[in-house]
Every structure is written in C-alpha cells, then in structure tokens.
C-alpha positions in Angstrom: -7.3 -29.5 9.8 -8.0 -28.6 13.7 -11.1 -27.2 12.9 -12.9 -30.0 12.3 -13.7 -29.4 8.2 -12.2 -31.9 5.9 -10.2 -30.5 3.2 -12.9 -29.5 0.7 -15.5 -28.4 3.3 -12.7 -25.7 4.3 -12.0 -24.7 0.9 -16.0 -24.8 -0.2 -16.2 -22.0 3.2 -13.4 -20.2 2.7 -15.1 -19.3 -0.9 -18.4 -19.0 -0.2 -19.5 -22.1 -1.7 -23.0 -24.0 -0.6 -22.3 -27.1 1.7 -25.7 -28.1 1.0 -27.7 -29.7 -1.9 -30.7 -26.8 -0.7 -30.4 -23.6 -2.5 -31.3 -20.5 -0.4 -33.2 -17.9 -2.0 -30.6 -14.8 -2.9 -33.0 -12.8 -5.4 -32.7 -9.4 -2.9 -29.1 -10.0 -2.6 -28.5 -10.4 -6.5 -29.6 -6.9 -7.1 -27.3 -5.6 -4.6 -23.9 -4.4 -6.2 -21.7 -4.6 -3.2 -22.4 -8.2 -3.3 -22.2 -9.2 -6.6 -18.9 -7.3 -6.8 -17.9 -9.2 -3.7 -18.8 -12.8 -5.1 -17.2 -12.0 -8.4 -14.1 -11.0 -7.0 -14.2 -13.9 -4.8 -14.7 -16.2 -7.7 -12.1 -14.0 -10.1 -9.3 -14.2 -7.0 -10.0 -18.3 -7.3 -9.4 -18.5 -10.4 -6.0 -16.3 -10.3 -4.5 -17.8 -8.0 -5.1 -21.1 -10.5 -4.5 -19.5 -13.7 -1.0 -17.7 -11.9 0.1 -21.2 -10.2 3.0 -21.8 -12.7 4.6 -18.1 -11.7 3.5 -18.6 -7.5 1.9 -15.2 -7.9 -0.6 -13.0 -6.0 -2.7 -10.2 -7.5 -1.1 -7.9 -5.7 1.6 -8.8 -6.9 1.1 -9.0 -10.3 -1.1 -5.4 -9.8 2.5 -3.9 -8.1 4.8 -5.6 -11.7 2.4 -4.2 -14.2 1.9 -0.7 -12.4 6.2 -0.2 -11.8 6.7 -1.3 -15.4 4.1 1.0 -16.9 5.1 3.9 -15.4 8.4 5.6 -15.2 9.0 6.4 -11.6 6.5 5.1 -9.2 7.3 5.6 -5.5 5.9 2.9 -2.5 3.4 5.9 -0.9 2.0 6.4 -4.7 1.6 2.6 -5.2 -0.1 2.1 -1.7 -2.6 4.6 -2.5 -3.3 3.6 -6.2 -3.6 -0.2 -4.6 -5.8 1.3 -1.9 -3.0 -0.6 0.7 -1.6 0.7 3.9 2.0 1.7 2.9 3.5 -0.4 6.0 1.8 -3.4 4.8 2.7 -3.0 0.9 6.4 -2.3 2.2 6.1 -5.9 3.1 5.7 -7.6 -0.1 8.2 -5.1 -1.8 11.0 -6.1 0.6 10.3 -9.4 -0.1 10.0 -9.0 -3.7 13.5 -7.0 -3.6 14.9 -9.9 -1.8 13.8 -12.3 -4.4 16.1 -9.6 -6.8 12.4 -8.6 -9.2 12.4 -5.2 -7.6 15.1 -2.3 -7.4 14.4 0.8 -4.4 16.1 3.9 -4.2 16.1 7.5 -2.8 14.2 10.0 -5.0 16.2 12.5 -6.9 13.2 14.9 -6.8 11.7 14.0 -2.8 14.7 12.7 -0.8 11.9 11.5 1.7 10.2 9.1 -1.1 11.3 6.0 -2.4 11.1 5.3 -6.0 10.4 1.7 -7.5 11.8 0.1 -10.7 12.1 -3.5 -12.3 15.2 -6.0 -12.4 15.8 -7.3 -15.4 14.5 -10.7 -13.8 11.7 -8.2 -12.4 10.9 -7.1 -15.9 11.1 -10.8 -17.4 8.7 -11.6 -14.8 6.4 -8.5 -15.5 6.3 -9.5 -19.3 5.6 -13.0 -18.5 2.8 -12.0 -16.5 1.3 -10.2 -18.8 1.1 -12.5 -20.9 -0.8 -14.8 -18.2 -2.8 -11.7 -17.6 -4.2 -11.1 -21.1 -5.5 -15.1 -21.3 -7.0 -14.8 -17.6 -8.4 -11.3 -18.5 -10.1 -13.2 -22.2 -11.2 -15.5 -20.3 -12.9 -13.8 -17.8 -14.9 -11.8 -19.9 -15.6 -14.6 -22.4 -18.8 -15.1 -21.2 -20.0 -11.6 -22.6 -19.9 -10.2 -26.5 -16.5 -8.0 -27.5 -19.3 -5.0 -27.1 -20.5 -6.2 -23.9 -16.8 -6.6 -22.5 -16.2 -3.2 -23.5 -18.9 -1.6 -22.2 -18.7 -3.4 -18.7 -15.0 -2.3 -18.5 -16.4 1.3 -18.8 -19.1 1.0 -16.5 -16.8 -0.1 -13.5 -14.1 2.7 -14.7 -17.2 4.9 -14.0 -18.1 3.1 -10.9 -14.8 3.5 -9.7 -14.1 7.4 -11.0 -17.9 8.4 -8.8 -16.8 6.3 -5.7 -13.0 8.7 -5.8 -15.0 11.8 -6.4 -17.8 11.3 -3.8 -14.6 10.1 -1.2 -12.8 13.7 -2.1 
C-alpha cells in the first residue's frame, strides 16, 4: 500500500476505527455534538457507499439527482450553496455527470449569467432508482430508534440546522 498499513489497517484508519483491543475512555467527547455528528456521518458515509455500490454512486451525487428532480429549475450557484460546495468544485461532478448523459445544462431564460440544471431521461431513471435505494438506507438508518423517535430526531437536526443558517446570517 506504500504506506506500510495492510489493507484493513488502512481502511480501520481511514474510518476511525480502534487498531487496538484497549478501549480509550471517550465519555467527554460523547457529549460533545460536533463529534458525535462527525462519527455518525463517518459511519452513515460507510455504509452509503455500501448500500449505493450496485449504482457506483456518491452522496453528493445522489444529494445533486434528488435536489434537480425535486425542483423545477435549479441552477449550479443555487446547488453549490444548498450543498454547502464551492461552485468550481461541484462544476466538476456535473460535467462529468453530463458527460455520462444523466444531466442536461443550459443558459437561463430569466439570468443569462446562470446556468440551469435538469435530468435526462437516463438522469431521471437514475434519480428514481435512487430513491428507491435511498428510502431502504434512510429505514435502515433510523431503525435503531421508535417511528416517534425517528421523527422527532429528524426535527431536531432541521432545527439544528435552521439556528446554525440564522446565527451564520
């Protein structure tokens, strides 16, 4: 691997996992949100990647399908900020997904400096198939908690979410 880590040892760093049998002590840590956020998504983006393998698709990628077919005109500066991406770097994965013929671009009739986003038809077949893949990934990520407890957890990071954009204002 050139680094010296076999195969497992890389992966067990890359995500965080213990290479020892001795468990530290992360009580402090636990009660901090940032991390706990941080490990779950680490853990969610695992599990994706996994759960996505038969479609060889990122979450960004299945975040920019869902958001262009849910809404009727999207352009790439509006995407970048609702993905919290730098527009030159999201412009990267929509050329290439507009290469691989899922993604349509074009001028803006109402700002001729924007550029607008729709789906192919393979673009939407791929968006619906996703879906699909997203709604068993999303039930089974909250399987752990009660229908009431899923609920309510969705809220409270909506709120989280809505109190970080007003205090960034």
């Amino acid at each position: 691997m050139g680094n010296g880590l076999t195969r497992s040892e890389a992966r067990r760093e890359k995500s965080g996992e213990q290479g020892s049998a001795r468990d530290l002590d992360l009580s402090a840590l636990r009660q901090t949100p940032g991390f706990m956020i941080r490990i779950l998504q680490l853990q969610n983006f695992e599990a994706f990647y996994r759960h996505f393998d038969a479609l060889d698709m990122s979450p960004i990628e299945y975040s920019i399908l869902v958001t262009v077919r849910d809404n009727n005109t999207v352009t790439q500066s509006e995407l970048a900020a609702v993905l919290k991406m730098q527009l030159p770097n999201l412009v990267k994965i929509l050329s290439k997904m507009e290469d691989a013929g899922i993604l349509k671009r074009k001028r803006s009739a109402r700002d001729k400096r924007a550029v607008e986003l729709s789906l192919s038809a393979a673009g939407q077949k791929r968006a619906n198939e996703a879906s699909g893949l997203g709604e068993t990934f999303n039930a089974h990520t909250l399987a752990p908690l009660s229908k009431a407890e899923q609920t309510a957890f969705l809220q409270m990071l909506a709120r989280l979410v809505e109190g970080y954009r007003r205090a960034l204002r």
